[in-house]
BABAMI-613506 format. One line per 3 residues: number of its first residue (from 1); their letters; for each residue x negated, y negated, z of N, C-alpha, C. Coordinates in pm, whole numbers, plus 50000, padded with zeros to 5 digits. Layout:
BEGIN
NUM> a> X Y Z X Y Z X Y Z; ...
***
This chain:
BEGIN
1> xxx> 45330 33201 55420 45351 33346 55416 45475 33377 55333; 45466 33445 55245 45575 33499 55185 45678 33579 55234; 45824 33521 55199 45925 33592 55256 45938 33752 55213
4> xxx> 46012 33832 55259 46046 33967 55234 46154 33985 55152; 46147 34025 55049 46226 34013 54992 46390 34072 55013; 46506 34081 55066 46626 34140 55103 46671 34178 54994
7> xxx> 46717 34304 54995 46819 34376 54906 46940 34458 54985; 47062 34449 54893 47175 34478 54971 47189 34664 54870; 47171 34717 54983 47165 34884 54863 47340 34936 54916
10> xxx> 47399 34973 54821 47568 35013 54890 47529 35138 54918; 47614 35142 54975 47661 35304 55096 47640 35382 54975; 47575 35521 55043 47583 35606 54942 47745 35700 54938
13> xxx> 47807 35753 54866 47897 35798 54909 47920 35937 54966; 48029 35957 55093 48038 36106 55160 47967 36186 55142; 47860 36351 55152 47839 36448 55085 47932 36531 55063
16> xxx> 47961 36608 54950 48050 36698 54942 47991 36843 54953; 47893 36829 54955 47822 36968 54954 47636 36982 55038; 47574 37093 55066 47462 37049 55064 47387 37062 54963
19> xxx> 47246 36990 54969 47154 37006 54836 47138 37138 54778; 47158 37254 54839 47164 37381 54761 47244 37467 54811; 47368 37523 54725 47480 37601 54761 47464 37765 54683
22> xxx> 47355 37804 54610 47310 37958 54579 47381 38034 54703; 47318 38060 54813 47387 38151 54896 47512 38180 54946; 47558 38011 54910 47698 38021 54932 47792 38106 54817
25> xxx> 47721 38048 54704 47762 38088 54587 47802 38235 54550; 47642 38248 54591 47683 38438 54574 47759 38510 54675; 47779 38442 54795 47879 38522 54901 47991 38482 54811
28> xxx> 48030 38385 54755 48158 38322 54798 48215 38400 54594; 48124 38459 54533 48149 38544 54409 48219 38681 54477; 48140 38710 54555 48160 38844 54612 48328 38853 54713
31> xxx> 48292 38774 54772 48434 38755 54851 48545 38742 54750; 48516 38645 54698 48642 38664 54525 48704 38801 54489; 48562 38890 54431 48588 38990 54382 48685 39076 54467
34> xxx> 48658 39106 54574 48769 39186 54687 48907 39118 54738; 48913 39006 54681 49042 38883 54696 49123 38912 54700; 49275 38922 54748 49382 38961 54678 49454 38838 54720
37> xxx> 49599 38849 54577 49676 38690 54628 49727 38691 54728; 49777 38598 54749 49840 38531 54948 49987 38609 54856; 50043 38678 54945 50156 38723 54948 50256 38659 54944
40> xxx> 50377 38645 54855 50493 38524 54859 50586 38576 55007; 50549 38543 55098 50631 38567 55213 50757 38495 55288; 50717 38371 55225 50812 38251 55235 50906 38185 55142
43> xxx> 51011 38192 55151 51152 38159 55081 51254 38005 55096; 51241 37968 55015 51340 37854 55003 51431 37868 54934; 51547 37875 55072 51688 37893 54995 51798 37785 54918
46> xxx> 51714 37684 54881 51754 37554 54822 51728 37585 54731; 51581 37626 54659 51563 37687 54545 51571 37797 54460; 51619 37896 54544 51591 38040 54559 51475 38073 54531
49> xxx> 51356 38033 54572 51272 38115 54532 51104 38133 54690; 51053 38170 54676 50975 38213 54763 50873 38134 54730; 50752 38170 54840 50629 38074 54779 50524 38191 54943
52> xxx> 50414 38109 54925 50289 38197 55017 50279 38083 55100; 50275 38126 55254 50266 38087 55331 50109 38020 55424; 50118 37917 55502 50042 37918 55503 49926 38073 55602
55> xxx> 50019 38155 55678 50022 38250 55753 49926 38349 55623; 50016 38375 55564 50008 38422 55416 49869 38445 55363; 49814 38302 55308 49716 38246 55251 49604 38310 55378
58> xxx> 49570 38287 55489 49459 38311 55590 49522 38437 55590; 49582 38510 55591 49571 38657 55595 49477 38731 55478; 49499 38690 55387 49448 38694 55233 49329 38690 55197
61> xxx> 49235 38550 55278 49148 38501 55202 49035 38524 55347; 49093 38491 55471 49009 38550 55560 48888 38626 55521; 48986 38755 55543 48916 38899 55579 48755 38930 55456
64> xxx> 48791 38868 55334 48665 38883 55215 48547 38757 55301; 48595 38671 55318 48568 38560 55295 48449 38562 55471; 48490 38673 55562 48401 38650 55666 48291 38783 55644
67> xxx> 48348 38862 55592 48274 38979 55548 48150 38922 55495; 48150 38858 55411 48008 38801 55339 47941 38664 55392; 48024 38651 55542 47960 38532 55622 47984 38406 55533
70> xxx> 48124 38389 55516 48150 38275 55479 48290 38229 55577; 48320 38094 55581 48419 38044 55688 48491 37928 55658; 48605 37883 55688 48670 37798 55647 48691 37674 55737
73> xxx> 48693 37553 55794 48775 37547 55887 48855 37374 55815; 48959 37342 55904 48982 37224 55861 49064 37128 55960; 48984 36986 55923 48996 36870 56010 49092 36805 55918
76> xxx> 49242 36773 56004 49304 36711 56018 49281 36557 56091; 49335 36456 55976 49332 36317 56034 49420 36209 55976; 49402 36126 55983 49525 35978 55929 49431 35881 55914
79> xxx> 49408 35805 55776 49373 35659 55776 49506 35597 55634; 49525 35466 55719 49598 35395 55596 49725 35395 55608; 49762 35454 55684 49920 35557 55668 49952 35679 55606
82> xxx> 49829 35739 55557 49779 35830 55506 49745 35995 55593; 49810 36064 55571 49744 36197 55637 49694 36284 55533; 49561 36314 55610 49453 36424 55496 49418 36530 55593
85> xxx> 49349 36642 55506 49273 36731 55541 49149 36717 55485; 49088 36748 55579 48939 36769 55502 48899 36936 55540; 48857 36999 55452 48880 37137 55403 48680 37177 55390
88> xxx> 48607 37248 55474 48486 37271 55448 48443 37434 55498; 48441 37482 55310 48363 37629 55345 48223 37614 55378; 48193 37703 55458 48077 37750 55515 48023 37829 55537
91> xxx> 47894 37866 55500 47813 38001 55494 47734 38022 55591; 47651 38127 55619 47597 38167 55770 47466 38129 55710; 47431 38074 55612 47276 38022 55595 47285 37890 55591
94> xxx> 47383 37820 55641 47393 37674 55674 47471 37588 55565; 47471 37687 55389 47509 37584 55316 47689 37573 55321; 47749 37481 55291 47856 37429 55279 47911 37296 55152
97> xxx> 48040 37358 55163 48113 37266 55045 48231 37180 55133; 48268 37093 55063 48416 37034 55152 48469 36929 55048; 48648 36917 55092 48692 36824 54970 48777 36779 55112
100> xxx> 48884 36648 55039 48943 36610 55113 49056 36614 55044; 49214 36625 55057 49358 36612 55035 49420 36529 55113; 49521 36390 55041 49561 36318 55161 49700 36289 55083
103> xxx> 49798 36286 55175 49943 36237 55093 49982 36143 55221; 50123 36048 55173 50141 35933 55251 50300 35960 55318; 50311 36056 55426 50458 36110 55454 50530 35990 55467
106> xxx> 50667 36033 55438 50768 35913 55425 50830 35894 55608; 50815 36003 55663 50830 35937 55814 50692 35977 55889; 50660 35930 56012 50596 35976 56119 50577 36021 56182
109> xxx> 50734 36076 56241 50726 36157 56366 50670 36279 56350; 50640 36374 56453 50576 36472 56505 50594 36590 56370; 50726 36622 56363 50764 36682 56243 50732 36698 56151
112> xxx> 50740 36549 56111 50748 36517 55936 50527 36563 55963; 50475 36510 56027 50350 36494 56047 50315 36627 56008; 50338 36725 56075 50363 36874 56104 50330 36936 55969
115> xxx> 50458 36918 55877 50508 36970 55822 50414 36934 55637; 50349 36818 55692 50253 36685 55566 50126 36800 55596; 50108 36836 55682 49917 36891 55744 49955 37003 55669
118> xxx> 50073 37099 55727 50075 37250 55676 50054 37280 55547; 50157 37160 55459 50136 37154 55337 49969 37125 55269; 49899 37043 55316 49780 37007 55303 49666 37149 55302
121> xxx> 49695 37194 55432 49655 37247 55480 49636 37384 55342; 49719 37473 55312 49712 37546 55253 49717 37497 55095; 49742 37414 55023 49669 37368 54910 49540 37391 54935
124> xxx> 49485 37296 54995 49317 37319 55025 49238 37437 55050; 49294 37495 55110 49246 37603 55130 49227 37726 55032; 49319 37758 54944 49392 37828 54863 49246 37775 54711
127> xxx> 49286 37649 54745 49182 37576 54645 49011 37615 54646; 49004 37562 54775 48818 37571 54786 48809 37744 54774; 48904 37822 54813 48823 37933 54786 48831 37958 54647
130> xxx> 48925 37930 54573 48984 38016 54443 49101 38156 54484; 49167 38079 54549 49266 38206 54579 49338 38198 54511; 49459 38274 54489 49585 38300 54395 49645 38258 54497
133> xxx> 49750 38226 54505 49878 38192 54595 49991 38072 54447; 50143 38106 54549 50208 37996 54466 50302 37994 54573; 50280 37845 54516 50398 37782 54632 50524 37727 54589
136> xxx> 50644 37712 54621 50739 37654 54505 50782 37547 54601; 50743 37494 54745 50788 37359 54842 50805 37260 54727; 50659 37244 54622 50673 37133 54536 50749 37111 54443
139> xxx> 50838 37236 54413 50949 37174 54322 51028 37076 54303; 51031 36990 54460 51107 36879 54374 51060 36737 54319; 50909 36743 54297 50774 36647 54285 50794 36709 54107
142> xxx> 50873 36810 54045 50844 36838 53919 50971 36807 53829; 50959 36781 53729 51088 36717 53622 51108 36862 53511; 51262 36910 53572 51280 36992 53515 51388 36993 53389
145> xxx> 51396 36894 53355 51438 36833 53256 51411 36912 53125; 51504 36967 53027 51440 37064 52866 51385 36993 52808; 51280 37001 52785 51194 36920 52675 51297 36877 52527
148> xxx> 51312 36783 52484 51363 36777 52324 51377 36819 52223; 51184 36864 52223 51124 36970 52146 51173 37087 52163; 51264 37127 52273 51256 37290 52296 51373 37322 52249
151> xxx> 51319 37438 52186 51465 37512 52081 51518 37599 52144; 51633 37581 52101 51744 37707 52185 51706 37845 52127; 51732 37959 52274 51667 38046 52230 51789 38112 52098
154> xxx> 51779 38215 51999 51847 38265 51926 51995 38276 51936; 52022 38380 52049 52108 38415 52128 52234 38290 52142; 52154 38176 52197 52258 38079 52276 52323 38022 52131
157> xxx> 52438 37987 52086 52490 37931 51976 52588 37780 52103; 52616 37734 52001 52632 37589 52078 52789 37657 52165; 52863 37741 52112 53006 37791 52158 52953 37808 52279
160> xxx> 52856 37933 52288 52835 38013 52416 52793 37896 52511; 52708 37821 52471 52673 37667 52603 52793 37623 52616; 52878 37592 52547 53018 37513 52586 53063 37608 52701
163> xxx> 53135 37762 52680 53213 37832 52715 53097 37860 52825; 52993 37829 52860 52912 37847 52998 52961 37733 53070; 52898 37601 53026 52925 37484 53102 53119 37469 53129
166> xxx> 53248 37530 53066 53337 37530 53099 53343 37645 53226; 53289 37762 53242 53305 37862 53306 53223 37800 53483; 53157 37698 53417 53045 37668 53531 53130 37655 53709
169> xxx> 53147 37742 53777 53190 37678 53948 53180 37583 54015; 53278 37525 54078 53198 37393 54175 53116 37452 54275; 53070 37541 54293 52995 37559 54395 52888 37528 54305
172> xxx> 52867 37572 54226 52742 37589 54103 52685 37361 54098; 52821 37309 54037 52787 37203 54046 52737 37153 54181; 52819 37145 54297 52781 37129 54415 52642 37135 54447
175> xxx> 52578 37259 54421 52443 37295 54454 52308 37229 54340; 52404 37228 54171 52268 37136 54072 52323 36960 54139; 52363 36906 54161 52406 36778 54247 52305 36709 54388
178> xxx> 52305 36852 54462 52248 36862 54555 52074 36833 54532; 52044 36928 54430 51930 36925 54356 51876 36799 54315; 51929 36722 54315 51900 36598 54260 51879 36502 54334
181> xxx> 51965 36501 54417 51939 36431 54533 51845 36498 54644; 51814 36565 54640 51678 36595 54709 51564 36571 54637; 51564 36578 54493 51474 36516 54415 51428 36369 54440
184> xxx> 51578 36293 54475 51584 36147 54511 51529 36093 54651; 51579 36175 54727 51555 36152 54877 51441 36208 54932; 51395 36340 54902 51278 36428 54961 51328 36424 55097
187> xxx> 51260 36539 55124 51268 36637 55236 51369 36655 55358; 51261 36484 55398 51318 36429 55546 51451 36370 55544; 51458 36287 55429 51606 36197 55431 51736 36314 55406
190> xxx> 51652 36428 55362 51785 36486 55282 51826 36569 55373; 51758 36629 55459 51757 36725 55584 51829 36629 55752; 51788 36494 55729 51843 36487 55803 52003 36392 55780
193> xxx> 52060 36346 55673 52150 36373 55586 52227 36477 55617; 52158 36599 55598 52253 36711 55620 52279 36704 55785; 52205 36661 55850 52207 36716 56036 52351 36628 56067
196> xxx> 52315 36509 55967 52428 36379 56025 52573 36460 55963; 52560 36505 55910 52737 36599 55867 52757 36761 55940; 52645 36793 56019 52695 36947 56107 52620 37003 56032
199> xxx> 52492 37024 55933 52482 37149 55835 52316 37137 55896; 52237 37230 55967 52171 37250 56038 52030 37307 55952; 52089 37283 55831 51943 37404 55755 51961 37378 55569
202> xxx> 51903 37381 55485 51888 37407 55385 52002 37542 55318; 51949 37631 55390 52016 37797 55399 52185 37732 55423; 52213 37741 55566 52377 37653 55550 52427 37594 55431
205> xxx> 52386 37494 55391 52406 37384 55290 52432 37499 55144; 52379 37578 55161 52401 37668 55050 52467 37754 55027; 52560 37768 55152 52664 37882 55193 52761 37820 55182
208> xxx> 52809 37655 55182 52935 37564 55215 53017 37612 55068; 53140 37648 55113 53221 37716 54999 53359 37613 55011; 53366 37523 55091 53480 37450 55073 53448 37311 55068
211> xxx> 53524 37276 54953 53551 37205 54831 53534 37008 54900; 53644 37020 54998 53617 36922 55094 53528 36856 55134; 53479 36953 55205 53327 36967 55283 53186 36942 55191
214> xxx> 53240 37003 55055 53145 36983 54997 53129 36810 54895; 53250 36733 54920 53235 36613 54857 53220 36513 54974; 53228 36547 55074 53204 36451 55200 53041 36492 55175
217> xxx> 52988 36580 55165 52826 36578 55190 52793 36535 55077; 52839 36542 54911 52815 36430 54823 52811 36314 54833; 52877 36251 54906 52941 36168 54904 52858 36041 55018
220> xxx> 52814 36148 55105 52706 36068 55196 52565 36040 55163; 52528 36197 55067 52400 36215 55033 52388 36095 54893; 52478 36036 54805 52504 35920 54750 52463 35816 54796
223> xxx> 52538 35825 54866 52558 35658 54982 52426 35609 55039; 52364 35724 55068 52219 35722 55119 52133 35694 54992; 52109 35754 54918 52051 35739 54812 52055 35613 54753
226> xxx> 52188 35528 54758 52206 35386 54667 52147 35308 54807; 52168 35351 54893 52095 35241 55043 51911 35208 55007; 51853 35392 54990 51707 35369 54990 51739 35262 54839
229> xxx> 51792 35276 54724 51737 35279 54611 51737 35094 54617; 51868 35027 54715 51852 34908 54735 51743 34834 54812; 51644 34884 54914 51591 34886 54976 51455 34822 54923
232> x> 51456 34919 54821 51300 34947 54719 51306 34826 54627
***
């Protein structure tokens, strides 16, 4: 009798969608059209600048988005050392889309965990629908460095950069210093850095006007920095 022949077929991979997303499609055009951006409600006073919350973002994208029987929801999880979201719109005729977002937080605890989802959380979201929102948390993931190529604008003559960079404050340095080393350290190390010297917040750290105070927190936020950089 002849054997059967075995074949090994691989996994097919995840679905990201179902076999037909039309209904979703056209709700999810329509919900667009009545869209408005997530409101910059949220402020980082490290950077000065604001960004949309995740509060923000579901205020925003909600209200279109159930009107035409469409829905969002999202599963939070961890593989690897890894925390993701998995992000799946959904329509009231069954069809659905979904992606996944995963980053690898540099601590664990409850917090840092917290704080990895929220972020997740509203990328994704912001994303699968096509919302407007901006966030500026990620500024320090970006190199703000002047390009080579980039020409000075008219105005600036090389005097006026001198007689700026002479005029420049130590508070001014203090704070581009600071900048950098949060670039180096991210989030957690640098926040809690600050807790280990009395300075309770980002906001604080940006108010410190004496001179002292302000090279003892250089001076640690250094020290820390050459520790991880030996580490690695």
């Amino acid at each position: 009798m002849e054997e059967a022949a075995e074949y090994n077929v691989p996994p097919l991979p995840p679905a990201m969608q179902t076999p037909d997303v039309g209904k979703l499609a056209e709700a999810l055009a329509k919900a667009q059209s009545e869209m408005f951006a997530a409101k910059k409600d949220g402020k980082n006073p490290f950077f000065k600048s604001d960004y949309a919350t995740l509060h923000s973002c579901l205020s925003a994208g909600n209200p279109p988005l159930n009107k035409h029987g469409l829905s969002v929801t999202q599963l939070p999880g961890s593989l690897d050392g890894f925390v993701f979201v998995e992000t799946i719109l959904m329509h009231s005729s069954g069809q659905w889309i979904k992606s996944r977002l995963s980053v690898k937080p540099q601590k664990t605890d409850p917090q840092a965990l917290g704080i990895c989802i929220s972020y997740l959380r509203r990328y994704s979201y912001s994303a699968i629908i096509g919302q407007s929102a901006a966030d500026d948390d990620g500024e320090s993931t970006m190199d703000r460095t002047t390009s080579k190529t980039e020409k000075a604008k008219p105005s600036e003559t090389k005097s006026q950069k001198k007689a700026e960079k002479k005029a420049e404050k130590p508070a001014d340095t203090f704070t581009t210093d600071m900048r950098e080393k949060y670039k180096t350290l991210g989030n957690d190390l640098f926040l809690e850095c600050l807790k280990d010297n009395g300075i309770g917040s980002l906001d604080a750290m940006a108010k410190i006007k004496d001179p002292v105070l302000q090279k003892k927190v250089a001076a640690a936020m250094q020290f820390l920095a050459d520790s991880t950089a030996d580490k690695s």
